[in-house]
N, C-alpha and C positions, 0 to 999 in steps of 0.2 A: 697266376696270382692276381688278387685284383687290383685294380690301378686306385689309388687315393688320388681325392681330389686334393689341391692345394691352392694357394692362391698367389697367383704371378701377378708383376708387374706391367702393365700393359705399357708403351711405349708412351712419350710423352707430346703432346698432339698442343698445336697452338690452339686458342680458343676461338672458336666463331664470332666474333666481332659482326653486332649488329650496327647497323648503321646509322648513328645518332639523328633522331629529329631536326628538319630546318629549323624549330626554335632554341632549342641545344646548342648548336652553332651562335657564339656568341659576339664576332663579328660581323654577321651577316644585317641586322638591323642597324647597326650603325654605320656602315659601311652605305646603304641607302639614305640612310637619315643625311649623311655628310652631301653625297653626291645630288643629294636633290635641294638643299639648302644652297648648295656652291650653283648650281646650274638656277633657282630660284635666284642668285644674288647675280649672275653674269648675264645670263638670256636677256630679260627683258630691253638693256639699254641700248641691244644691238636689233631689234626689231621693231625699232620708231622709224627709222632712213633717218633720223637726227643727227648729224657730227656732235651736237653738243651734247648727246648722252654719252660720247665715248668715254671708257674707263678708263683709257689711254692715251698719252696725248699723241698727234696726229701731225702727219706729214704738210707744215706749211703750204710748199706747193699743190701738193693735190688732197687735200682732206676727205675731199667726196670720195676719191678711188682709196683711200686706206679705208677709210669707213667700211666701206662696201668690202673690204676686203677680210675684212676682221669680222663683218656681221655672217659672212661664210663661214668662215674656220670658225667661231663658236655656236654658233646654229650647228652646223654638221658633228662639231666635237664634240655639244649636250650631244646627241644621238649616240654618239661613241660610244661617252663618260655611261651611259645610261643601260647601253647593251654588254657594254663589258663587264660591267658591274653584275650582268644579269647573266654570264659565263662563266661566273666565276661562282656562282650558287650551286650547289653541289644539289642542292636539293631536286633544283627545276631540272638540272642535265640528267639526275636519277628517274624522276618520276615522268618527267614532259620532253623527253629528247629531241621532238618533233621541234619544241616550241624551244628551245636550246639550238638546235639545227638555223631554225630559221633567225634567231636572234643573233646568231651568227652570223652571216650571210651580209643581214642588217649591218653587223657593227661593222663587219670589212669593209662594203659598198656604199653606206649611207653615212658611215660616220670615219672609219680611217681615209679612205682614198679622197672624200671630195675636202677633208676638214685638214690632212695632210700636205694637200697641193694647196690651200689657200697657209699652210703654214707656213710653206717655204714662200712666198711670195710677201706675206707679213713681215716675217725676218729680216727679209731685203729692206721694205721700207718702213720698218722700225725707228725709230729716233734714237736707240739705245746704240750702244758704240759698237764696234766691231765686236768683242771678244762676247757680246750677246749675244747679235746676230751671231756668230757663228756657233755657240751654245743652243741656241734654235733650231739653226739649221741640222745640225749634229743629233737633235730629239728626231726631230719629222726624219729624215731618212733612218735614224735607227727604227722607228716605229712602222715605218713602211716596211722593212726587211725582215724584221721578227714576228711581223703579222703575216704576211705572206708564206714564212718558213712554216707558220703555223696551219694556215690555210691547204697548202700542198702536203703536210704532211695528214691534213684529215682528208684530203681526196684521195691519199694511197693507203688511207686504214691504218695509219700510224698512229693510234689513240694518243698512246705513253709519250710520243713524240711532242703531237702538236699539243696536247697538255702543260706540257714546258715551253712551247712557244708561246703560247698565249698568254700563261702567267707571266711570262717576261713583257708580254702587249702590255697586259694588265698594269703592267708595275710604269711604263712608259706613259702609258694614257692617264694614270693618274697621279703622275709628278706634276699635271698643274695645278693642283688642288693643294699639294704639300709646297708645292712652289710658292702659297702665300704664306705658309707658315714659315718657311726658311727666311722670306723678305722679313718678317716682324722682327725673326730673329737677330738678324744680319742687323737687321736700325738700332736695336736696342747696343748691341756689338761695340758698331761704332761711332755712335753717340757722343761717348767721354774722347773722338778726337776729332771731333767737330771745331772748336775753337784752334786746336793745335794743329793737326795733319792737315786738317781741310780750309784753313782758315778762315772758317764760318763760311765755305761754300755748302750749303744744304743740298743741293741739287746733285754737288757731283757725290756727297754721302749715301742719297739715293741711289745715284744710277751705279755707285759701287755694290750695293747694296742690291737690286736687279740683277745686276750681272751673275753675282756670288750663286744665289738664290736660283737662276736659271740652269747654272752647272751641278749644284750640287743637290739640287730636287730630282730629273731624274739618274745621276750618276748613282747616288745612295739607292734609290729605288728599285734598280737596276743592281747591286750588289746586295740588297736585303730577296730579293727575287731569286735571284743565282743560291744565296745561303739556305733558302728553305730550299729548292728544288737540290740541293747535296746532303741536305741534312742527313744523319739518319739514324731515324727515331727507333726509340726501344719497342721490340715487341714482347707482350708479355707471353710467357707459357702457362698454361694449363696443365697439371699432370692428371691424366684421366685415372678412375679411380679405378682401385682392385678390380681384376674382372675373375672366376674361376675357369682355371683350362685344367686338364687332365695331363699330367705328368706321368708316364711309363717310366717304371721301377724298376 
């Protein structure tokens, strides 16, 4: 007898997901816009040899070695802030791996290690009180560890790995950027207890206010990092259409 055709359902197949355009990506331009505005508004006061262009104020006794010390870690940090930002573009890692490769390389050795080791040393002579310093020092060594985790994990070909570590560098490197948005926040905060808690001390409203700002730029940063790398995002299905097979009768 002959076989009739009929029409089966073929199984249901996810869809091939092309890979959206670097301009599609709708943080990717702002995300540069910020970091070269921030490094525009930080760089230049720390490559006069000036103490009096410090943004910061400056250790009494030795003003020239803080200076000099600070003009390191943000010299080297713009290198960071600037290469990380450039690791995290999906586009350049897609199309220019080479130039992703070495942008790498860059932000470990030219921007975390020498801009790291002048952080901790900043820390120490910070004029800010202990509970900062030790907010500092707690960034630089987590940044050193997570970068490195990442680092070792792309010399053993662990993509998926170091993928996650670096978005956690990511999220480390650029809590000082957000670290000025938390300071605004934090002043406006405690403002209304300025006459009353503080007793018209401004200064120590401030330096409450740094402190805050220092813990909870990269702490959040750091827990909005963790949240996208557990997320897990809906994939959609595809059901491919009729196909005809041959059914025996």
């Amino acid at each position: 007898m002959a076989e009739p055709t009929v029409l089966a359902e073929a199984p249901e197949t996810p869809p091939a997901q092309a890979r959206p355009k670097w301009y599609r990506r709708p943080w990717i331009v702002p995300l540069f816009v910020i970091v070269g505005l921030f490094v525009a508004a930080r760089l230049p006061g720390y490559l006069t040899f000036d103490t009096g262009d410090s943004l910061v104020d400056l250790q009494e006794a030795f003003p020239e070695t803080h200076y000099l010390m600070l003009s390191g870690h943000i010299l080297f940090g713009s290198i960071a802030i600037i290469t990380c930002s450039m690791q995290v573009w999906p586009w350049l890692r897609q199309h220019h791996p080479k130039i992703h490769r070495i942008s790498g390389r860059v932000y470990v050795f030219a921007g975390v290690v020498p801009s790291g080791l002048f952080a901790l040393v900043v820390s120490i002579l910070s004029v800010i009180g202990p509970a900062g310093k030790i907010g500092n020092v707690f960034l630089s060594l987590l940044w050193f560890a997570v970068t490195f985790a990442g680092l070792v994990a792309a010399r053993r070909r662990r993509f998926q790995e170091h993928r996650r570590w670096m978005i956690r560098s990511f999220a480390l490197c650029t809590s000082i950027v957000v670290n000025r948005v938390w300071l605004v926040i934090f002043l406006v905060a405690l403002m209304p207890f300025l006459d009353g808690y503080y007793g018209g001390d401004m200064d120590a409203l401030i330096e409450d206010a740094a402190v805050a700002s220092i813990w909870i730029s990269w702490v959040v940063n750091l827990m909005i990092a963790q949240w996208w790398l557990d997320r897990k995002p809906k994939r959609a299905k595809r059901v491919a259409p009729a196909t005809k097979v041959a059914v025996g009768v």
